[in-house]
Structure formats: C-alpha cells, structure tokens
C-alpha positions as CSV (number, residue, x, y, z in Angstrom):
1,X,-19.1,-68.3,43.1
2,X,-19.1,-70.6,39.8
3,X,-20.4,-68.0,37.8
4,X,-17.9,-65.5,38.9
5,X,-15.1,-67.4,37.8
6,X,-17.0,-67.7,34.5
7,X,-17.4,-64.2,34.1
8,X,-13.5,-63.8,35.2
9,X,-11.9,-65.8,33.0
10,X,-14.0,-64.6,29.7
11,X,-12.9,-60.9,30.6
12,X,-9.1,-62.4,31.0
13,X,-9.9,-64.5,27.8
14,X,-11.5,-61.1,25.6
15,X,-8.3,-58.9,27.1
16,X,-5.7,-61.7,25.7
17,X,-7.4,-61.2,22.5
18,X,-7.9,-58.0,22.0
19,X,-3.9,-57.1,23.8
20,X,-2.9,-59.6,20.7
21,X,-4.7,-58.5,18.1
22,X,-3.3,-54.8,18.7
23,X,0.3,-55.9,19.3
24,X,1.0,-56.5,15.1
25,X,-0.1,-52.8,14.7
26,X,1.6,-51.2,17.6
27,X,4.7,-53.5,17.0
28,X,4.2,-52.4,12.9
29,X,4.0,-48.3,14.6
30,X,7.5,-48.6,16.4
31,X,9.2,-50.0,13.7
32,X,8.2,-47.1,11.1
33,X,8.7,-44.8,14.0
34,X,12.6,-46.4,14.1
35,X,13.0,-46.7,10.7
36,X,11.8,-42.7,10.3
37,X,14.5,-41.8,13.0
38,X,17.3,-43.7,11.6
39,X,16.5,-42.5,7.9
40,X,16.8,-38.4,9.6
41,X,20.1,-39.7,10.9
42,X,22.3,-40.7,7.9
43,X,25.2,-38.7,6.9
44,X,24.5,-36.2,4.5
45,X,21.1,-35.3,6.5
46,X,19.9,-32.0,6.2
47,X,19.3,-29.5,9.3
48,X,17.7,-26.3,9.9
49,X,19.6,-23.9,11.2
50,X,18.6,-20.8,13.8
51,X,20.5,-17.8,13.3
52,X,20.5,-16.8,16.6
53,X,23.2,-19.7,17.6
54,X,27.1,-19.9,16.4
55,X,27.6,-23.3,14.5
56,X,31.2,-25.1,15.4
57,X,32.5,-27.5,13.4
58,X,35.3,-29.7,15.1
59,X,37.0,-31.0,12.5
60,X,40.1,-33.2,13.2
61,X,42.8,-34.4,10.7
62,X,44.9,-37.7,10.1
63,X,42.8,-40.1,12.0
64,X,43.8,-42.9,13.2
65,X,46.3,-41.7,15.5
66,X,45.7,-43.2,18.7
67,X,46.3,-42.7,21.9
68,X,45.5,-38.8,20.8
69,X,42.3,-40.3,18.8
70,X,40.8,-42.2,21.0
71,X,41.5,-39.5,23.5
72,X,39.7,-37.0,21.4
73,X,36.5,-39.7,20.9
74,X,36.4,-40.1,24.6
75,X,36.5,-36.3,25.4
76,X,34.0,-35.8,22.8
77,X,31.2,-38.5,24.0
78,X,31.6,-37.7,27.3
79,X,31.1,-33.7,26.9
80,X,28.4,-34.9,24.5
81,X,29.4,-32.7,21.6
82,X,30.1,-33.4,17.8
83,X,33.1,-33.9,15.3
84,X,34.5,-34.8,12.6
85,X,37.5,-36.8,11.7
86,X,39.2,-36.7,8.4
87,X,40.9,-39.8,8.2
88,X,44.0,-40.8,6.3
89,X,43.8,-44.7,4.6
90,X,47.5,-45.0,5.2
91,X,47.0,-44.6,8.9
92,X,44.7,-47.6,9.5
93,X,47.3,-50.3,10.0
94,X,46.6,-53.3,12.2
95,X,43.1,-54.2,13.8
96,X,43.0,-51.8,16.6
97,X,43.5,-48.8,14.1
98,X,40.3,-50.3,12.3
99,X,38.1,-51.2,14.9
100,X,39.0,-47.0,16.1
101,X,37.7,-46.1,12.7
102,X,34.6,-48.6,12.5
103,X,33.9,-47.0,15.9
104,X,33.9,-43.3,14.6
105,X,31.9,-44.3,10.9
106,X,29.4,-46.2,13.2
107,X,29.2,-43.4,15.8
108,X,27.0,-40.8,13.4
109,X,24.9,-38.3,14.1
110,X,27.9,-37.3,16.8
111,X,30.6,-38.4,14.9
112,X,31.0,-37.9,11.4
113,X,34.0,-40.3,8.6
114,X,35.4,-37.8,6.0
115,X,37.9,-38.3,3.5
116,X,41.8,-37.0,4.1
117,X,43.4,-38.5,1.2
118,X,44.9,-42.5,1.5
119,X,48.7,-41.1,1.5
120,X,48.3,-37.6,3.0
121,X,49.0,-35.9,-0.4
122,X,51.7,-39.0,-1.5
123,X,53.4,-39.0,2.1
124,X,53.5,-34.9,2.2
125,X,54.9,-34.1,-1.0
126,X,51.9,-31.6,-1.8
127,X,54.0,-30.2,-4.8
128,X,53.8,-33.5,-6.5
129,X,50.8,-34.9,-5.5
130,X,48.8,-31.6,-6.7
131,X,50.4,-31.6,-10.1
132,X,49.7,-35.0,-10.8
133,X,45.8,-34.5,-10.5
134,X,44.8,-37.9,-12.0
135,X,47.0,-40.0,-9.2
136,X,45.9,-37.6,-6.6
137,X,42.1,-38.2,-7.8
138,X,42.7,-41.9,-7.0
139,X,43.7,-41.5,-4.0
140,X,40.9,-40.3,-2.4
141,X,38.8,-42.8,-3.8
142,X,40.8,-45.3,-3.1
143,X,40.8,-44.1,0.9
144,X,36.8,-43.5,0.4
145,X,36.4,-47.3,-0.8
146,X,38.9,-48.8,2.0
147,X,37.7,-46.6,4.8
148,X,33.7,-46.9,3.7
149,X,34.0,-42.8,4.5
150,X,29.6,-42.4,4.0
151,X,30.0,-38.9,2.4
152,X,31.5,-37.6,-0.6
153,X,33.2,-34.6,2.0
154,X,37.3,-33.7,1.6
155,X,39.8,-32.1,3.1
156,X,43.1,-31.4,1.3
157,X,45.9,-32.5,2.9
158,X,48.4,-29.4,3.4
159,X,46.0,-27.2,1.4
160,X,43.4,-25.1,2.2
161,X,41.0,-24.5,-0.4
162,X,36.8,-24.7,-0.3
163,X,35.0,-26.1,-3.1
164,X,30.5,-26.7,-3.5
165,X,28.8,-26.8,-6.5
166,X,31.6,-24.6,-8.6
167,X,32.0,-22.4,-6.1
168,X,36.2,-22.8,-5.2
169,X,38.2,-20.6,-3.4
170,X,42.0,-21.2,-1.9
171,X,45.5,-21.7,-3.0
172,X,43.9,-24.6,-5.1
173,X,41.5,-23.2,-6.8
174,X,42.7,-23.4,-10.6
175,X,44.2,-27.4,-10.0
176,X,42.5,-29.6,-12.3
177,X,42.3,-32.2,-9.2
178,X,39.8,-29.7,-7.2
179,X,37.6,-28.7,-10.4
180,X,37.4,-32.5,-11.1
181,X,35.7,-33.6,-7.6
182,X,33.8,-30.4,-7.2
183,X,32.1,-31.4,-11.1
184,X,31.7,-34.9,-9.2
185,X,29.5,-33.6,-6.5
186,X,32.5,-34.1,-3.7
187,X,32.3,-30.7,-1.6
188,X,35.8,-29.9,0.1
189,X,36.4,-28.3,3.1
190,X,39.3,-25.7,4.4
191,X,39.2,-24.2,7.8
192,X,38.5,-20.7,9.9
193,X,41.1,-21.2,12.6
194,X,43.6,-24.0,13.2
195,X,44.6,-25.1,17.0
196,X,48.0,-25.4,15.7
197,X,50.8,-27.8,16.8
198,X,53.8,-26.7,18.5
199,X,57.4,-27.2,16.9
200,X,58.4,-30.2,17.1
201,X,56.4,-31.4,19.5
202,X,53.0,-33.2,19.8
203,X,51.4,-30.5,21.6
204,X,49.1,-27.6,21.0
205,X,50.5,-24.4,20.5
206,X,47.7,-22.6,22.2
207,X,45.8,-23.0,25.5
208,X,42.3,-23.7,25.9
209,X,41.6,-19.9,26.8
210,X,43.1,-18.5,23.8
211,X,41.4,-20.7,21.4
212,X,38.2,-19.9,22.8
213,X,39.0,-15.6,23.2
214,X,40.3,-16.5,18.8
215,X,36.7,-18.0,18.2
216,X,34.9,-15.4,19.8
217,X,37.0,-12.8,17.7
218,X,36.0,-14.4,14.5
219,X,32.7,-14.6,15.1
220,X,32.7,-11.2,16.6
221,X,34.4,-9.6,13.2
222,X,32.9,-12.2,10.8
223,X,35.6,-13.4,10.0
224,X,34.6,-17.2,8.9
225,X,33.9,-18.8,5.2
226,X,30.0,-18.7,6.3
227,X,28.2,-16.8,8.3
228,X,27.5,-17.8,12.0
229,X,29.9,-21.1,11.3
230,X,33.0,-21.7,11.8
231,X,35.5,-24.9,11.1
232,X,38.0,-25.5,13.6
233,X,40.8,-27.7,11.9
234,X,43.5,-29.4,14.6
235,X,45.1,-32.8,14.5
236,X,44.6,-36.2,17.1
237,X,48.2,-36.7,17.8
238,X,48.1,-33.4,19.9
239,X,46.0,-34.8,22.5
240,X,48.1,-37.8,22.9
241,X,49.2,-36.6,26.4
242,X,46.3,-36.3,29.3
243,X,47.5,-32.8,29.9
244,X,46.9,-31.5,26.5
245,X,43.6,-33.8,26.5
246,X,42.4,-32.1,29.5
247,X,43.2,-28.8,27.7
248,X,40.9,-30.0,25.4
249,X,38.2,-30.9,27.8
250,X,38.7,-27.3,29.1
251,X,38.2,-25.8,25.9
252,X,34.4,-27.7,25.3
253,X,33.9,-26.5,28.7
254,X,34.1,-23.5,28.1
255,X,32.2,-23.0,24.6
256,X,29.8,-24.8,25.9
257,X,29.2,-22.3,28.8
258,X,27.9,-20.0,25.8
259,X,24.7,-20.9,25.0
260,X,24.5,-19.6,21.4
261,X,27.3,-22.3,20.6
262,X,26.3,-25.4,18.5
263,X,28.5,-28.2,17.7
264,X,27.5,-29.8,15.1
265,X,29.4,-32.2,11.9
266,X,30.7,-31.2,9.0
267,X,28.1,-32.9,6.5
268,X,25.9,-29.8,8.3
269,X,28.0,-27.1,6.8
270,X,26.3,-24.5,5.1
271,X,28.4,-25.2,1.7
272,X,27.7,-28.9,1.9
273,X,23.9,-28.6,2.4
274,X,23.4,-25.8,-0.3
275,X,20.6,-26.9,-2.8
276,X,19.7,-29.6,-0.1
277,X,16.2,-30.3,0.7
C-alpha cells in the first residue's frame, strides 16, 4: 500500500505544478480577452451595419430631469434596449442629479452621455444665444468638461440642424457657431420625428400606437436624414407620470415585436461614424 501512496501523491504533486504553471498564462489570456472587449465598447466605437434591419436611435433631451429620467433609464434597462441622453449642465444640481448622470456616462454600450448645451441655449433665449456664437461655443464645452460627456456629439438646443465633416443642413446651417464645431470634429445631431409634449403639460402628445404607425411611415416613404435610421428626439420630463411611462414601455414593446428594428446609440449614427474605421 506504501508505494501507492507514493505514486499518489507524486501525481497530486506533478498536477499542482503543472495547474500553476498554466494559471500566469490563462490568467494573462482573460485579461487581454477583457481588455479587447472593453476597448470594442468605448463611445465612439464603430459598428457594422446590416441593411436588412431599421436602426432607431432614442434620443432624449434635457437630462437630468428626474423622476421622468430615471423612469426612462429603468424602462430602458429593463426592455434591454439603447439610448441616448443629451444632457443639460445646468440641470445637474445637487448629488442625486449627479449620481443619475454618473449612472447613464457609466452605463455605455446601452446608454450613451451627449452634449445639450450647459444653459439650454442661455435659459431658451435661442435668438441670443445663436448670434453670439463665441459665448454659445463655451457653453458646450463648458457642459462637455463638467458633465465628462465621452463624445464630441451635440444637439442644439431649440434648433434642428445636422452637421459631419462639413456637411450641415437645418435652420442653422450658415451660424458661425455650427461651422465652428463641425471644423472641430464635433458632429451635431437634429431629429426624424419628435414624440412631442402636450401644451402645458408634462405629457406626451401622442400615444404609444401612433408613434409607432409615424415610424413605420417614415421608414416606409424614406423619409429620415439616413437611410434605414431614424432619430427619435422626446424629452424625460414627459415620463414623469407611471402612466405616460408605461406608454412608454408600450411603445418598446411594440417596435420590438418587429424584428428588423435595432436600437442602437447615437455615437452609431451613420453621420457620426462616416470616415470611421
């Protein structure tokens, strides 16, 4: 039996070993493998798209506005779809507000930070925020640098215009402040369709069912800025109530039940990734 033992514990003792000696290099192969997958899922990453799917890009304005942002994150993770959220610098007041935008900046790929301006276009006076192009310039660097937005993507507040690599079309396409950040590299985004807000109410003006039937029309006509793509634009406070959030539960339900749909962020838009590799 002595020998046995022998012979038991040197196969034990070779195992160990050799289980240690290839731990360094498996250990080494699934932290590459990590660090590969978390380099493919920075902002700004590139995708390839399929033409036979319809890219949607949710793409919600004036964040943080809870309880309707956080109602919109929720609905979003828990129908496992994408968005983004244009926040305003102005908007973030008080810890809670913060730790709601840390969340959505630390939530990519499904959620995505983009730049809204710091005062909403000087606390909505568009007229003189747009003619004084040099103040309105710092503004949305000044919201990039206090919100740490990860991507040099804007919307215009009250405006919608599209701008990529000198490419600019809208109402602003001759303001020095829109030639300025395209030169700059800083692609700015308008919008297809709007899920619109009600009069003087925090509400949407249209149900989930008629959003969806508008969608389907666009598509259907081609009427979007890029093919097969289209940017929704709607605002957080609207879902502040549950039952305009379930309405827009009911909504993702129901582009979801088409299988060509894609959700997907707005650093994925067809403008933004031009002369990407």
């Amino acid at each position: 039996m002595k020998p046995m033992k022998t012979f038991l514990y040197a196969g034990l003792g070779i195992a160990l070993l050799a289980s240690c000696k290839s731990k360094p290099s498996s250990d080494k192969a699934a932290a590459d493998s990590a660090k590969a997958a978390s380099a493919k899922m920075m902002p700004g990453s590139v995708i390839k798209y399929d033409s036979s799917k319809r890219y949607i890009f949710l793409t919600w304005d004036d964040s943080p506005q809870p309880p309707g942002t956080t109602n919109c994150r929720n609905i979003f993770r828990e129908e496992g779809v994408k968005a983004t959220f244009f926040a305003v610098g102005f908007n973030q007041v008080g810890p809670f507000k913060k730790r709601l935008i840390d969340s959505i900046r630390n939530s990519y790929p499904q959620f995505l930070l983009a730049n809204h301006s710091f005062s909403h276009g000087f606390n909505d006076k568009y007229s003189k925020f747009y003619s004084m192009p040099d103040s309105a310039f710092q503004d949305f660097m000044r919201n990039e640098k206090e919100l740490q937005v990860p991507v040099h993507i804007i919307r215009l507040p009250g405006n919608n215009t599209w701008a990529s690599n000198g490419n600019i079309t809208g109402q602003k396409a001759n303001n020095p402040l829109i030639k300025r950040l395209d030169s700059l590299g800083y692609k700015i985004i308008g919008w297809d369709l709007e899920w619109g807000q009600q009069a003087k109410m925090k509400a949407p003006r249209e149900g989930a069912a008629e959003m969806v039937k508008r969608i389907n029309q666009h598509f259907d006509d081609g009427n979007t800025n890029a093919a097969n793509a289209i940017v929704i634009l709607s605002h957080d406070r609207l879902f502040e109530k549950l039952q305009f959030a379930d309405s827009l539960r009911q909504f993702i339900k129901m582009l979801k039940q088409d299988p060509r749909n894609v959700f997907e962020t707005i650093d994925h838009y067809p403008t933004v990734q031009a002369g990407k590799k």
